[in-house]
C-alpha positions in Angstrom: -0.7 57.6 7.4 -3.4 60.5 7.4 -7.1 61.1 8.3 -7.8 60.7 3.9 -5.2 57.7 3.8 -6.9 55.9 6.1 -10.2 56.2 4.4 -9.0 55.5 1.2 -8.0 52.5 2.7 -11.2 51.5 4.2 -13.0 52.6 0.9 -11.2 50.8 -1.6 -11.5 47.1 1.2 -15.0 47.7 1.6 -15.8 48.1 -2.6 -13.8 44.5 -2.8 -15.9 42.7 -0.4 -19.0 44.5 -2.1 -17.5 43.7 -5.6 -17.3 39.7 -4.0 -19.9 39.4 -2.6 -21.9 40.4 -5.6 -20.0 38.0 -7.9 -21.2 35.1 -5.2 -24.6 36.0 -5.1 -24.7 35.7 -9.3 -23.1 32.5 -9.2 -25.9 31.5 -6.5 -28.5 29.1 -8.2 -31.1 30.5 -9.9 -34.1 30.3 -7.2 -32.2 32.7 -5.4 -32.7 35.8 -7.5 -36.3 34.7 -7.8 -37.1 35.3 -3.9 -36.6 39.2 -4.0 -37.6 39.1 -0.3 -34.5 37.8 1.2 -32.5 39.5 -1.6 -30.8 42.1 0.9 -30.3 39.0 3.6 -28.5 36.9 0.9 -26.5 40.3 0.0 -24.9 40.8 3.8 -24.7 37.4 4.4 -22.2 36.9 1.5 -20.7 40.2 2.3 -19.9 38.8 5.5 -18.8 35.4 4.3 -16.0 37.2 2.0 -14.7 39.3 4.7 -14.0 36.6 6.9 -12.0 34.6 4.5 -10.1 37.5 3.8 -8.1 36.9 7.2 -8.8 33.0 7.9 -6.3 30.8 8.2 -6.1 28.1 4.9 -4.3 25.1 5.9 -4.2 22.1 3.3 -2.3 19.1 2.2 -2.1 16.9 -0.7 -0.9 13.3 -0.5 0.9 11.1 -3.2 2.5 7.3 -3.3 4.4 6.2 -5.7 5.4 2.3 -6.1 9.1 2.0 -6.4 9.4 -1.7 -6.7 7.4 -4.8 -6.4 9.0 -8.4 -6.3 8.3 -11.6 -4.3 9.6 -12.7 -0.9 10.5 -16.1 -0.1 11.6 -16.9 3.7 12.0 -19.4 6.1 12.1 -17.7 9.8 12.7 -20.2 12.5 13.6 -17.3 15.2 13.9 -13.7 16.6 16.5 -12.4 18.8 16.1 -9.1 20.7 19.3 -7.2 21.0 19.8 -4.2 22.7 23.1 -1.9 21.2 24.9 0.9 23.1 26.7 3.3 21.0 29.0 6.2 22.6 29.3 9.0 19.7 32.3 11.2 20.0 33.7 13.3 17.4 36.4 16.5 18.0 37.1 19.2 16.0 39.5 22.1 16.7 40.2 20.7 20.6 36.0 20.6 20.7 34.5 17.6 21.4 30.7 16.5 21.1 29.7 13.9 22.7 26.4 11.2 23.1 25.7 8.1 24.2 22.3 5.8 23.2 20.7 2.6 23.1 18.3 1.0 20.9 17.2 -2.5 20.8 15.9 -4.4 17.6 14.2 -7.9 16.4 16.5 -9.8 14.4 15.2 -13.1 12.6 17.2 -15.9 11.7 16.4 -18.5 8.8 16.8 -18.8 5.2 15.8 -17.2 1.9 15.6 -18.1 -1.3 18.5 -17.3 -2.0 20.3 -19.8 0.2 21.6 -22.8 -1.7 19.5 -25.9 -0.8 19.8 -29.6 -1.8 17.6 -32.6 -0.7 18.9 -36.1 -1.6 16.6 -39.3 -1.6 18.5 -42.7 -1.0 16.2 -45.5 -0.6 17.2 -49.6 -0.7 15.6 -52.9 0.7 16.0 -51.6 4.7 15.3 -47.5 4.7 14.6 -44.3 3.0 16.8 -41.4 3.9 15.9 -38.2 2.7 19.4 -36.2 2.9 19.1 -32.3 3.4 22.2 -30.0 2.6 21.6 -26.2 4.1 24.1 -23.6 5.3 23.5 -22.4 8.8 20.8 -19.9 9.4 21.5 -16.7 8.6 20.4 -12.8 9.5 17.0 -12.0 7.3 15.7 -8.8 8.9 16.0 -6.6 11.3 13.2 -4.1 13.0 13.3 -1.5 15.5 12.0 -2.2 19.0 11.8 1.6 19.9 11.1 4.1 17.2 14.4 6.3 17.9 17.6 5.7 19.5 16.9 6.3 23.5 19.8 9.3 24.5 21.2 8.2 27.6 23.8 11.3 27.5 24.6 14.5 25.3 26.8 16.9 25.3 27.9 19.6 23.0 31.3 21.0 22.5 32.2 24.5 22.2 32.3 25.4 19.2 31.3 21.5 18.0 27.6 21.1 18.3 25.8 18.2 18.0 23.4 18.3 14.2 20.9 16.1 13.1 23.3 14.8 10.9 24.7 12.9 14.4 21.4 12.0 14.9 21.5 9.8 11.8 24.7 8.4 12.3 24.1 7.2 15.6 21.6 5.8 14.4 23.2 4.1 11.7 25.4 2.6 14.3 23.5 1.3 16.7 21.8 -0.9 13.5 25.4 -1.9 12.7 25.7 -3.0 16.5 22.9 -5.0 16.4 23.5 -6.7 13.7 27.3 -7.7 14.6 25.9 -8.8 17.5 27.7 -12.2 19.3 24.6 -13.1 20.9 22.7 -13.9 17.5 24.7 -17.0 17.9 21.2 -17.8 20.4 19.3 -17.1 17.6 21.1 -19.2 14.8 21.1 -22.5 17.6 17.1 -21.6 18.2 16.2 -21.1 14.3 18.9 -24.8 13.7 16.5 -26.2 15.8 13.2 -25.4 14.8 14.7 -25.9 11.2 15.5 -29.8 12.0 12.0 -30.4 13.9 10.1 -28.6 10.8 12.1 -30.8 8.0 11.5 -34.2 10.6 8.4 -33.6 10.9 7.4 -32.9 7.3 9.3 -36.1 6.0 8.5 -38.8 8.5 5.1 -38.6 7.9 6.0 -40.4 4.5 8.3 -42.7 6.2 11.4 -41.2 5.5 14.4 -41.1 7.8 15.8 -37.7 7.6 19.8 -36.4 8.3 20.9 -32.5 8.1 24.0 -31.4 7.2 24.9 -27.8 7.8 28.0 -26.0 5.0 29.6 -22.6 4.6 30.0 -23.9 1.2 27.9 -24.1 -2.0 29.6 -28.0 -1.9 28.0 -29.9 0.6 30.5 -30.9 3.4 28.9 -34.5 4.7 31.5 -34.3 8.1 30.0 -31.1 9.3 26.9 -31.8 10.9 24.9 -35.5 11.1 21.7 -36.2 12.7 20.4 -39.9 12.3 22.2 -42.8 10.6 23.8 -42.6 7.3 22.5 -45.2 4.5 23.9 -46.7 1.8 21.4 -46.1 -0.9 21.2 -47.6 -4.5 19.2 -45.0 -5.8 19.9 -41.2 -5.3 17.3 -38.5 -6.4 18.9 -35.0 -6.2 16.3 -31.9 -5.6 17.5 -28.4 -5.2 
C-alpha cells in the first residue's frame, strides 16, 4: 500500500467517526444544542466515544429456561448409602489400545414411592387391634453424585486410538451403573427396613394399635415372609391401600 492509499485510508475512517459522532450529538437531548458554549466539547468528546468502540471488545449473553415437565413427587426415604465405583475403560482398535481407569462415589437413597404397592389391614376383636402393613422391600429412589466428575486415577492413549470426550461420557455412564448394582446397598435396604418399621410403630401405637410388617416381591401379599409382633385373629378386616 502507497503514500495516497494510506491516506485515503485515514480520510475515509476519520469522515466515519465525524459522520458518528454528529449523528450522536443530534440524538443528544435537546438542552444540549441550546448550550453553544460546550458545543465543540460535546463534538470531541462523542468523536472520541465512537472511535473507541470501533475496536472494543463486545462480549454478551442471553439466557432462556424452558419448563419441560412438571409433575408431583411422592417418597418415603428411610436411608442413604455412599458408594464409591471404580471403573477400568479399555477399548482396542486396530492392535491400539486406550486405556483409563476412575472412581466416583454417589448418595443412593432407599425407601419407597408411590408407586410401590401398599396395603394396611385393620383386624380388631374383644382382646387387640392389629393394624397389618403389606410393603415390598425398600427399593433404589435416587442417586446423586458425591464429586462433580469422575476422579481419573490413570489414562493412557493408544497409538493411533485416542481417548475423546465421547469416553469421557461413557465412563461416566459406568461408574453410575456401578453404583447402582452395588452389593453393599443391601446396608442401605436393612437401614431404610428399619427406620420404615420404627416410623409405621410409632405412628400406629399412639392409637393403640398393635402393628406387624410383612415384606413381598409380589403384588400378593406373602404373610410367611417377614412377621414382627403377634398375629390376631380378627372378626373385622378393613382393607386400605
Amino acid at each position: 500500500m502507497n503514500t495516497k492509499q494510506i491516506l485515503a485510508v485515514g480520510l475515509s475512517i476519520a469522515l466515519i467517526i465525524i459522520a458518528a459522532a454528529a449523528y450522536k450529538l443530534i440524538t443528544l437531548p435537546s438542552k444540549i444544542e441550546a448550550d453553544s458554549k460546550n458545543g465543540l466539547k460535546n463534538f470531541v468528546d462523542a468523536c472520541s466515544i465512537v472511535a473507541k468502540s470501533l475496536h472494543a471488545n463486545i462480549d454478551s449473553s442471553s439466557y432462556q429456561n424452558d419448563c419441560l415437565e412438571v409433575k408431583p413427587i411422592i417418597e418415603m426415604s428411610f436411608s442413604k448409602i455412599r458408594v464409591r465405583s471404580i471403573v477400568k475403560y479399555e477399548r482396542s482398535f486396530m492392535n491400539s489400545s486406550k486405556l483409563m481407569i476412575a472412581h466416583q462415589a454417589f448418595d443412593v437413597r432407599m425407601g419407597w414411592s408411590m408407586e410401590d404397592n401398599m396395603k394396611l389391614v385393620l383386624l380388631t376383636n374383644l382382646n387387640e387391634r392389629t393394624v397389618k402393613i403389606f410393603a415390598p422391600p425398600p427399593h433404589r429412589l435416587t442417586i446423586t453424585k458425591v464429586e462433580d466428575s469422575p476422579v481419573i486415577l490413570f489414562r493412557e492413549d493408544g497409538m493411533v486410538n485416542k481417548l475423546t470426550p465421547e469416553d469421557g461420557m461413557e465412563m461416566s455412564r459406568q461408574l453410575e451403573q456401578e453404583a447402582l448394582g452395588s452389593a453393599d446397598l443391601k446396608a442401605g435396604e436393612i437401614v431404610a427396613e428399619d427406620e420404615f418399621e420404627k416410623f409405621l410403630r410409632g405412628l400406629f401405637q399412639l392409637q393403640g394399635l398393635n402393628v406387624m410388617i410383612y415384606y413381598s416381591n409380589t403384588n400378593q401379599p406373602q404373610l410367611n415372609l417377614r412377621t414382627n409382633g403377634r398375629d390376631g385373629l380378627g372378626h373385622t378386616d378393613t382393607l386400605l391401600n
